[in-house]
Every structure is written in structure tokens, then in C-alpha cells.
N, C-alpha and C positions, 0 to 999 in steps of 0.2 A: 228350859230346865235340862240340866245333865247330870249324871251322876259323880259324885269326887270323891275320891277316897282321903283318909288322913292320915301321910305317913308317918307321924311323930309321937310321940309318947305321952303329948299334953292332949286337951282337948283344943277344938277349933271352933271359934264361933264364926261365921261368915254369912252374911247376909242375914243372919235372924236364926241360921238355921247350924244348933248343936253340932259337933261332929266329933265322938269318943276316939282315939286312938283305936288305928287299923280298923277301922269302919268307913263302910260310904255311906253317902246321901243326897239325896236331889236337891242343889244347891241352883239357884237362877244365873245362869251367864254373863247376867250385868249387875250383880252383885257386887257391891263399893270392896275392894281390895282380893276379889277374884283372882284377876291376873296376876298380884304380885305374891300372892301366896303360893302360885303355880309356880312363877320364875322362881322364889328361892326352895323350890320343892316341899312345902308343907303337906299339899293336896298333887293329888295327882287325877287327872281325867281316868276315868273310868271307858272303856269301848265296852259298849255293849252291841253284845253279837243277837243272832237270832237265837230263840231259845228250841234246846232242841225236843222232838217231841217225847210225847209222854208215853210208857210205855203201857200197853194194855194188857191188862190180866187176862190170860186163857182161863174158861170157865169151862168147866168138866160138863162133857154132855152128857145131857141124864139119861138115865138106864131107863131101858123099854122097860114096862110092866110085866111079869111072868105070869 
């Protein structure tokens, strides 16, 4: 499975699997008309990178008791 974007203004059904204009989706690699949707640019492979990390919240340290 990959992810594919949709770069056209229709939707795209391919393999079973919807795809809205300028949206991606995990579409399966050997999905019947994969390829040739890619060659006339309909879909375009998505690169998915690593994701970067998550930033953590500073939490105020608590105040000694007086």
C-alpha cells in the first residue's frame, strides 16, 4: 500500500478505493489501472518522509508551599 494523491478536479475511483480532488489515500500498488493513471498524471505518488517529532509542552513547576 502507498499513498496517492488526486491531482484533478473529479474524483478518482481506483482499486475500490474513493479519492476527492486534491486529496490522498492508501491505494494498493497492484490495483487494475494504477499505473496508467500515474502516466497520464491523474494520481501522483505521495513520498512519505519521516514524521517529525512531537513537540512537548514545558509544564510550570510547582511552587514550594510557604
Amino acid at each position: 500500500m502507498a499513498k496517492y494523491r488526486n491531482e484533478t478536479l473529479g474524483v478518482v475511483n481506483v482499486g475500490g478505493v474513493v479519492i476527492a480532488p486534491k486529496k490522498s489515500a492508501d491505494v494498493d500498488d497492484k490495483a487494475r489501472g494504477l499505473q496508467k493513471l500515474v502516466k497520464l498524471g491523474v494520481l501522483a505518488k505521495v513520498e512519505t518522509s519521516a514524521k517529525p517529532a512531537a513537540k512537548q509542552e514545558s509544564k510550570p513547576a510547582d511552587k514550594p508551599a510557604e
